[in-house]
N, C-alpha and C positions, 0 to 999 in steps of 0.2 A: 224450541219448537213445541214440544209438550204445554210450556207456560200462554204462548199465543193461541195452542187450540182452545186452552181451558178457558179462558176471557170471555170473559159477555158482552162481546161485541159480533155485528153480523158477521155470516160466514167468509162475507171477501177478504175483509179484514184478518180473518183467522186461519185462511188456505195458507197463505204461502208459509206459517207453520210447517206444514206437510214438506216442504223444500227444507225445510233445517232437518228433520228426520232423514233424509237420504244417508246422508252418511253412518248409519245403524245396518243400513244394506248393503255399504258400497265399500265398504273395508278393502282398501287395496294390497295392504298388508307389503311385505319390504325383502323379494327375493333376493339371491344370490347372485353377484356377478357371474358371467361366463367362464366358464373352470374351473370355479368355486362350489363347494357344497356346505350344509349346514346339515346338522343332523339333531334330533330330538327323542330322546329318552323317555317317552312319558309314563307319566305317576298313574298306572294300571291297576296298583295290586299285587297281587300272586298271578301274575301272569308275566306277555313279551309285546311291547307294540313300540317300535323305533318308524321313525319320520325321515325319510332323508329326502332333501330338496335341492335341487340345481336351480339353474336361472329361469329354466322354463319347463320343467317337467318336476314330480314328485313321486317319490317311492314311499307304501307302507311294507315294513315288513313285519309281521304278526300282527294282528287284531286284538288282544289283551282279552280276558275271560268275559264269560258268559255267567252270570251271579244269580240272576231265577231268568221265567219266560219272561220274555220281552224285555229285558234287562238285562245289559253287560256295556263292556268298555267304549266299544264301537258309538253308540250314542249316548252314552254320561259322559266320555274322557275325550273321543278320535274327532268326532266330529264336529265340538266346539274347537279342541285345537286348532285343526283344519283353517275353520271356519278365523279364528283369529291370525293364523300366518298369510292371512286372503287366500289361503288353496281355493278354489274354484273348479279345476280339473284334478281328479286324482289317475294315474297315468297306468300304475300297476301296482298291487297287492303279493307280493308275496307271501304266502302261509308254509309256512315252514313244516309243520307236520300236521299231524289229523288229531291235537289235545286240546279240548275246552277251554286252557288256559292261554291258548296262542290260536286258535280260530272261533274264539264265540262269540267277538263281533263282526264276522263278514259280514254275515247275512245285512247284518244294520247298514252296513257300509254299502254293498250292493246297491243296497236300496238308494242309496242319496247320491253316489258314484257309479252305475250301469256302465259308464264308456271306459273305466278299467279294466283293465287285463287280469288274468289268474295265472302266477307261477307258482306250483304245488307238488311234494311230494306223496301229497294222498290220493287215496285211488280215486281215479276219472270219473266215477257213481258216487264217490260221495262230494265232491267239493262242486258236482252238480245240482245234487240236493240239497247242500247247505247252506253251502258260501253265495251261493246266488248269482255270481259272475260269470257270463256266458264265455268270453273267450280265454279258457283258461289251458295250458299245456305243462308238461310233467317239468321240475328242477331235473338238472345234468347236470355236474359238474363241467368243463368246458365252456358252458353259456356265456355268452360275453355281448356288453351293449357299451352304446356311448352316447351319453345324453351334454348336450352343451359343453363337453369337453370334458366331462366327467365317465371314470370307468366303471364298469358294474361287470363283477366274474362273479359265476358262482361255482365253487368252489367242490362241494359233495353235495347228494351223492354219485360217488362214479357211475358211468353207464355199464347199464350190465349187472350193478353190486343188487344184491338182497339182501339190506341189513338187517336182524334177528327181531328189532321194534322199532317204534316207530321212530321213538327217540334218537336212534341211529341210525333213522332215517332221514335226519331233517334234513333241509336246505341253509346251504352255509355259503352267504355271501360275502366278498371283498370287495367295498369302494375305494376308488381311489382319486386324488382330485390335488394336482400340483402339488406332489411331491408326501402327502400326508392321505393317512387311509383309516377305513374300521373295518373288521372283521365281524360280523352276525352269524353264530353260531347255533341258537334255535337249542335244542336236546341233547345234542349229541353226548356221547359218551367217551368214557376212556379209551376202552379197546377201537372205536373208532377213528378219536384222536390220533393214535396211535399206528393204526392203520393208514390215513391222511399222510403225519408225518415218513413214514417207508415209502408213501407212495411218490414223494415231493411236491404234495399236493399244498401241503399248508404255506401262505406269504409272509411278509413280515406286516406287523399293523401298526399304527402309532394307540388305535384303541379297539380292545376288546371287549364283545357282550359276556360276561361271564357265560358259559355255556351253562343249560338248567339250570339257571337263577343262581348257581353257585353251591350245587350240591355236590356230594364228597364222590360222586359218580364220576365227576366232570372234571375238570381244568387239572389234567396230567401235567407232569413235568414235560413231557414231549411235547404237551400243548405251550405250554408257556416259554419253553425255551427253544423253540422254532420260532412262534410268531413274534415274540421279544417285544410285546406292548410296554409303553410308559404307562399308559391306567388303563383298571378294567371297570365297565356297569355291570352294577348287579341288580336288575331288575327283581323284587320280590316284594310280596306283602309284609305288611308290617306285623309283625310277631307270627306269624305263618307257622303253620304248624308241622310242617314240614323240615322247620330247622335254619331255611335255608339264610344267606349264605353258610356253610360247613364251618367251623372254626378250621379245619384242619385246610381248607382251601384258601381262606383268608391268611393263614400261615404262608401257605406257598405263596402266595402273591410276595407278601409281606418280607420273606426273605430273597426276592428278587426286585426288590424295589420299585416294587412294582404300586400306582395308588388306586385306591379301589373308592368308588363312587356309586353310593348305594341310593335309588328311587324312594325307598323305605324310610328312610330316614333323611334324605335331601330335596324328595319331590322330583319333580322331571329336570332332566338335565338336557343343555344345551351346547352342542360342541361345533367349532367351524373350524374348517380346514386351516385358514388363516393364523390359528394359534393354536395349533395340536396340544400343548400343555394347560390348555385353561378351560374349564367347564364353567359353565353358571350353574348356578342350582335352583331352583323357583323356588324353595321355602326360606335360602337366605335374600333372594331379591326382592322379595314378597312374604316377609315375617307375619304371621299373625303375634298379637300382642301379648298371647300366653306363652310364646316358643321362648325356648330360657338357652343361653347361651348365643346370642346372635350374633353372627359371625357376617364380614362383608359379603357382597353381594355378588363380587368376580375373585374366587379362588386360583391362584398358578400352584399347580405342581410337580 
């Protein structure tokens, strides 16, 4: 198309170029059967922004940081993703707490997705002034929806609880979808965990977000051995100064057999219900030519 407009010939000749370009706009991109969900990891940073998609509806949950003004994840990372799975309607946004590193791309997001929803456990003045989404109402644990045959609970926090920050405040949801599920954990802490666990509130998952990117706060033994994942994500930045993941968390995992799948070092990851044990990774399916060690493109574990 490009090559037909450039030509020096008249414009008749050189219009229907403009017909070979449609398809730069028309990305129909390749949903999920009914019942089915897929889910996406994406390479944010030191942040949290998971994708999850059924056959006609899409969840985000977290928006990944906010890096200076006018600048963060939401439009360098979410909304090309988006834009390449053909999203077209985004349906609801989940923001898990009120941290720049899990809501400072709403606002971007807002802006390009207005006809999504707000499930949030930050106070009702601020994710008005921030996040930009008009119809937005508090997380409860009890929450429950069903999209194309797909379940969506969320999990904490209890109705009624006051947890001591925000971090213990997150929104912690369970999909589910023929027989294989994830667990989205947001900040939460140990004594929450833990709390969660007494209550009988936590399920079983086939995959867990590491809870706070995998800091040594987070991923109790109560957490781990209730929910009994086969792997967990660990969304973080790359050399983060933070630490994160903990050694001493990656231990735990490590002696329950658990495999850990880190954005930091894999790039975004790709999991569908259809084969609960196997992630893709985008920097082994899309190597650049300085990555040393390349490994195949569809890992089982």
């Amino acid at each position: 198309g490009v090559l037909a407009l450039a030509l020096p010939w008249n414009w008749r000749l050189r219009a229907p170029g403009l017909l070979l370009l449609l398809p730069l706009a028309s990305n129909p991109g390749t949903a999920p059967e009914t019942g089915a969900m897929e889910v996406w990891f994406a390479d944010v940073g030191q942040g949290m922004a998971v994708v999850v998609r059924t056959a006609r509806h899409t969840l985000l949950y977290d928006t990944g940081p906010r890096q200076a003004p006018g600048v963060d994840a939401g439009g360098r990372v979410l909304l090309p993703l988006l834009h390449s799975l053909g999203v077209r309607r985004l349906d609801r946004v989940v923001v898990s707490h009120d941290d720049s590193d899990h809501a400072g791309g709403a606002a971007t997001l807002a802006r390009a997705h207005p006809e999504a929803d707000l499930l949030t456990s930050a106070p009702p003045d601020a994710a008005a002034a921030r996040y930009g989404l008009q119809q937005r109402q508090p997380c409860t644990a009890g929450q429950h929806w069903r999209w194309d045959g797909v379940d969506f609970r969320i999990v904490s926090p209890p109705p009624g609880d006051a947890p001591s920050s925000d971090n213990a405040r997150s929104c912690v949801l369970h999909v589910a979808a023929r027989g294989a599920s994830v667990l989205l954990t947001g900040d939460v802490d140990q004594p929450q965990e833990r709390a969660l666990q007494r209550a009988d509130l936590l399920p079983y998952a086939d995959v867990l977000l590491a809870p706070h990117h995998g800091s040594k706060t987070s991923s109790s033994e109560a957490l781990l051995d209730t929910v009994m994942p086969r792997a967990a994500v660990v969304q973080a930045g790359y050399r983060n100064p933070h630490g994160h993941p903990h050694p001493a968390v990656l231990a735990r995992y490590a002696e329950r057999g658990i495999a850990v799948w880190r954005t930091d070092q894999q790039g975004a990851l790709r999991w569908r219900d259809s084969a609960p044990d196997t992630f893709i990774a985008w920097r082994d399916a899309k190597p650049h030519y300085w990555s040393a060690n390349v490994k195949p493109a569809e890992v089982s574990r």
